[in-house]
N, C-alpha and C positions, 0 to 999 in steps of 0.2 A: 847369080842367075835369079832372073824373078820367080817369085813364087806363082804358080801354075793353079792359078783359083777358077773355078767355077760357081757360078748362083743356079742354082735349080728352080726354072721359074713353072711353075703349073697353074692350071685353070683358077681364076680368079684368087690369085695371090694379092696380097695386098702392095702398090707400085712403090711404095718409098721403102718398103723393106728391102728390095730388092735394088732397086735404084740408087738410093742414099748410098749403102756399102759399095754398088759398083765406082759410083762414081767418085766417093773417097778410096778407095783401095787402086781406082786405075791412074788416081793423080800419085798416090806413092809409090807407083810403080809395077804394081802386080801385075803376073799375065792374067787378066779376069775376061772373063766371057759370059753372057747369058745364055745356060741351056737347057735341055728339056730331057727327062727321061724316057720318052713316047714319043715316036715320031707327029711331028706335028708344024703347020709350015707359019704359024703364026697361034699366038696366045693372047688372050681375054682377059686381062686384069679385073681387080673388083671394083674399080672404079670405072673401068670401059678403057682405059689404054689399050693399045693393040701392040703387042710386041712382037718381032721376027726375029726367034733366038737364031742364036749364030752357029750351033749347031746342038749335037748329042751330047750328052754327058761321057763323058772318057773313064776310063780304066785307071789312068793315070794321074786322077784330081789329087794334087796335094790339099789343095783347103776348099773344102765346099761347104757353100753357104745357102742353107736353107731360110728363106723367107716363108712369113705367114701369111695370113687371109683370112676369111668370117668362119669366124669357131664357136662365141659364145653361141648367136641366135639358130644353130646346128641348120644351119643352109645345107642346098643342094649341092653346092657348087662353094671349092674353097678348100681351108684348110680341115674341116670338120668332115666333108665328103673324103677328101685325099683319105683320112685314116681308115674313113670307113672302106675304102676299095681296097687298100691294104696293098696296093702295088709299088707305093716310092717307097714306104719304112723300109721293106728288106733291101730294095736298092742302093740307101743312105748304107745302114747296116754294113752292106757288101764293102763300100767305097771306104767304109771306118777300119773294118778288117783290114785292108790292103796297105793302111797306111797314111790314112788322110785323116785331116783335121779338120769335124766338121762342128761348123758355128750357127746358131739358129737366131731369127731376130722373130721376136714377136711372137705368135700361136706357134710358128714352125717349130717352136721345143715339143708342140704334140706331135709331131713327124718323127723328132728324135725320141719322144717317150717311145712312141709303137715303135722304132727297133730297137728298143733298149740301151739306147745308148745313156739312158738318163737313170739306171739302176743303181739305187748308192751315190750317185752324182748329185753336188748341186747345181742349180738351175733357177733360171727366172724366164718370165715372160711378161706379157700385157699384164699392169695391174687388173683389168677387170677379170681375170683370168686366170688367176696365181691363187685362189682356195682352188679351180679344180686342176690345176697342176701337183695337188698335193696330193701324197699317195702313186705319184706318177713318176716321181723325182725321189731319187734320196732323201736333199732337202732342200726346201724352196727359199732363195735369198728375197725377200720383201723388198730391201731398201739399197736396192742396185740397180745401176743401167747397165749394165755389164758383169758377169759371173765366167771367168776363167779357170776353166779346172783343166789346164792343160790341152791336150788333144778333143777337148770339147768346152766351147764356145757358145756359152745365151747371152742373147740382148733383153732387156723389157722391150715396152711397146715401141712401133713406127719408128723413130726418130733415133731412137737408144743405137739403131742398126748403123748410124752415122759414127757413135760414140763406139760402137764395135770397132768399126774401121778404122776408125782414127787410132784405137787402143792396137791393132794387130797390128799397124803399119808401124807405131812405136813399137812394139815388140820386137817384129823382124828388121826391121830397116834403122829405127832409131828415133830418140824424143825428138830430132829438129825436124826431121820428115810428117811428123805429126802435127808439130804445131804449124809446119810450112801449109802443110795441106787443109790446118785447120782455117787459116788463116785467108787459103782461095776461096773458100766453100764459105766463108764470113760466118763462122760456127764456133760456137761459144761453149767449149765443154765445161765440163759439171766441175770447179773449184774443187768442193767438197772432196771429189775423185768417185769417179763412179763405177770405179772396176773395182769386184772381187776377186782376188788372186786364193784362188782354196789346194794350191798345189806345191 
């Protein structure tokens, strides 16, 4: 059975965080969907894309994937606003309880700090961003694009959210579906290996 993913996309999210993963995760197969926790008939990216999520977030998300948006320059509108309204952390939170496995790319690990999901946890995010992830995280991995501590899931910046996808589609599916997928999307992951496995 595919795995049943959601991306949570809100007000000026940044588009390749969310994009990249969908569209590596829907080439290996996943059930993925873009959705929204607020009703809402269409979203505003930070670059001006306009997206028409496909519906509400579910009850039933096995892997939801929070995307980031403008954090450092503490905008109005983004990932910095999100924490400050305080309305997705407890909803992530909720979805984690029930059972899901939620992965963040980019600032969206401060979504996953404010519900706590990053207590004790390692964690990474955008390098320009990773001194004030600290204190917020357990402990913050510097020299990764990808930090696996099991049932929670960080990317570094933008692109890393590619390197997620391709690393969970190896995980659940298998190394050829990874490279198969990496290989449509003409995406050259990190030799080196960019995943932290802390579990």
């Amino acid at each position: 059975m595919p795995i049943h993913t959601e991306i949570l996309i809100y007000d000026h999210f940044e588009e390749l965080d969310a994009l990249g993963p969908y569209s590596a995760l829907h080439r290996a197969g996943f059930d993925v969907a873009l959705v929204v926790a607020e009703p809402a008939e269409r979203i505003v990216a930070a670059r001006g894309t306009v997206i028409v999520p496909h519906g509400a977030l579910s009850e039933q998300v096995e892997l939801l994937v929070v995307p980031g948006g403008p954090w450092t320059q503490r905008r109005p509108r983004g990932t910095w606003n999100e924490v400050q309204r305080g309305v997705l952390a407890p909803i992530i939170a909720a979805r984690h309880a029930a059972g899901a496995t939620v992965a963040s790319v980019c600032t969206g690990a401060f979504l996953l700090a404010a519900a706590g999901l990053l207590d004790g946890r390692p964690a990474t995010t955008h390098h320009d961003d990773l001194d004030d992830l600290e204190g917020r995280a357990g402990r913050v991995i510097r020299d990764a694009r990808v930090v696996d501590d099991g049932d929670i899931v960080t990317a570094a910046g933008v692109t890393a959210g590619i390197d997620m996808a391709l690393w969970l589609a190896e995980k659940h599916v298998g190394p050829d579906m990874a490279v198969e997928v990496a290989a449509e999307l003409e995406y050259r992951r990190d030799p080196e290996g960019a995943v932290r496995c802390t579990t």
